[in-house]
PLY file of the C-alpha trace (Angstrom):
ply
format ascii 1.0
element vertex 117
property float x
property float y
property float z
element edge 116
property int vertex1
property int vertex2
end_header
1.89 18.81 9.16
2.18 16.33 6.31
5.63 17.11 4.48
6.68 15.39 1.68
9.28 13.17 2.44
6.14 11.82 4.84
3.85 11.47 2.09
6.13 9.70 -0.49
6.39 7.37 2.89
2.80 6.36 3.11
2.26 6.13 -0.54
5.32 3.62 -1.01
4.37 1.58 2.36
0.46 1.54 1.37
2.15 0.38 -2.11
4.52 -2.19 -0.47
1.64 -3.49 2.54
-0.70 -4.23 -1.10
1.84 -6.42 -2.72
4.07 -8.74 -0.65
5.57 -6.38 1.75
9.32 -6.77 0.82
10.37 -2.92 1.20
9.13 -1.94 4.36
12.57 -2.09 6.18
14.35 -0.15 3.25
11.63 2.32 2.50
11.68 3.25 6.57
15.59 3.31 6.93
15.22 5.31 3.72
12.54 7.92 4.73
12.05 7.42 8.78
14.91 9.54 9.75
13.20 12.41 7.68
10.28 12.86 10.24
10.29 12.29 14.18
9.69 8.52 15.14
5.83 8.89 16.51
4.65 10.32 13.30
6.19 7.72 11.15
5.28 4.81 13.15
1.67 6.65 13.06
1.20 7.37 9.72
3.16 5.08 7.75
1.64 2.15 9.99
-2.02 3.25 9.13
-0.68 3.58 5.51
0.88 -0.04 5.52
-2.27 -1.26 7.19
-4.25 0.12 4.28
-2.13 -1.67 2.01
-2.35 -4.87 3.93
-6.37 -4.62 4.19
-6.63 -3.69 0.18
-3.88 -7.05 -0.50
-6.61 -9.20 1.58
-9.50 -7.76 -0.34
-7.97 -8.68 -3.65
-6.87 -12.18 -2.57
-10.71 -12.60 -1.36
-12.53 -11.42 -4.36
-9.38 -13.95 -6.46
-10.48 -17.03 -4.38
-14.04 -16.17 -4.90
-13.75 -16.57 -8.31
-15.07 -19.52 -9.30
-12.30 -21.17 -11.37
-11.14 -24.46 -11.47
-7.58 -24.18 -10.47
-8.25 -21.63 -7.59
-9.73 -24.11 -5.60
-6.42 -25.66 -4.85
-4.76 -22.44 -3.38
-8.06 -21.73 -1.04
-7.62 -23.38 2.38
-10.38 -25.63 3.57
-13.06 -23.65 5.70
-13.35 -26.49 8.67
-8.79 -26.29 8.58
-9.38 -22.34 9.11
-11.85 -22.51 11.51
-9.66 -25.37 13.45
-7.00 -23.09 13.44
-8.81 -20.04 14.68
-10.09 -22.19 17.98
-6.79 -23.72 18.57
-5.03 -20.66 18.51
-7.15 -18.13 19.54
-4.83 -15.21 20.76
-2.93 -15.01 17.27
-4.30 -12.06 16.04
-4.37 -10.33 20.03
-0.52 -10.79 19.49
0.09 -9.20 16.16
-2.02 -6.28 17.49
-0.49 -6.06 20.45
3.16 -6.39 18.82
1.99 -3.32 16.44
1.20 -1.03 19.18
4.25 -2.05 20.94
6.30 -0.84 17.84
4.19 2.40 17.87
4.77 2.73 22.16
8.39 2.21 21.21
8.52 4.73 18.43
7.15 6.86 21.17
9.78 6.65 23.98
12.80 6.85 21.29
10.82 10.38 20.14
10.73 11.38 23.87
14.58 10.22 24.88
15.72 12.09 21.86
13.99 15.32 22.96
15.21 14.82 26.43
18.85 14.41 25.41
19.04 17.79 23.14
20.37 17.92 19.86
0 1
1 2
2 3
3 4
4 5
5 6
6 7
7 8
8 9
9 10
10 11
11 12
12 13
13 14
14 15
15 16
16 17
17 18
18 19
19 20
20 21
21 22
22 23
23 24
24 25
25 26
26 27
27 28
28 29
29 30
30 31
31 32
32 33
33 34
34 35
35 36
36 37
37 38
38 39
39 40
40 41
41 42
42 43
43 44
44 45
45 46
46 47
47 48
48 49
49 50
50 51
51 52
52 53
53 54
54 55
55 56
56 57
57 58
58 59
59 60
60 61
61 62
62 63
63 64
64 65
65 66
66 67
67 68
68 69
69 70
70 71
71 72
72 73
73 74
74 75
75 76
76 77
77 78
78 79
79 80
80 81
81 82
82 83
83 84
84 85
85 86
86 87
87 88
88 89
89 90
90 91
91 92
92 93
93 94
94 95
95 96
96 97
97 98
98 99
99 100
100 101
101 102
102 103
103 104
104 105
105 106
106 107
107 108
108 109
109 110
110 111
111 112
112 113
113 114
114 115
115 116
């Protein structure tokens, strides 16, 4: 179920979604056409999340660090919060425009099956 070419996929996207996500496009034009589209999207999306969610963690625990100089690169609390109530449905969207890639990954699996080899 979980072949290599898949593997090397998640661990190079989890890599890439932990640092500043510059690779994503060349590491899925790369691998993607290895594996059908739904389990790539699946997989390598939960793999990038990962990456994403361990790249916020690290930039939390760095801001909580009481130093000097950090206090300059963490954003005010009251301009978050501001932000957050002004624009309330930004993070609905970038879920919703993840599971859209995923429902698209989908169909494109399914057409290709329909049309043969």
């Amino acid at each position: 179920m979980f072949d290599a070419s898949l593997a090397w996929l998640c661990l190079w996207l989890f890599l890439d979604g932990a640092t500043i996500s510059v690779f994503s496009t060349p590491l899925l034009l790369h691998y993607g056409h290895l594996e059908s589209p739904w389990r790539v999207a699946l997989f390598g999306g939960v793999a990038s999340a990962l990456g994403s969610a361990l790249q916020l963690m690290m930039l939390r625990w760095i801001l909580a660090a009481r130093r000097p100089w950090m206090g300059r690169l963490a954003p005010a609390r009251s301009r978050v919060e501001d932000a957050l109530r002004d624009h309330p449905s930004a993070s609905f969207l970038a879920l919703a425009a993840g599971a859209g890639v995923v429902l698209l990954a989908l169909l494109i699996d399914r057409l290709r099956r329909r049309s043969g080899p």
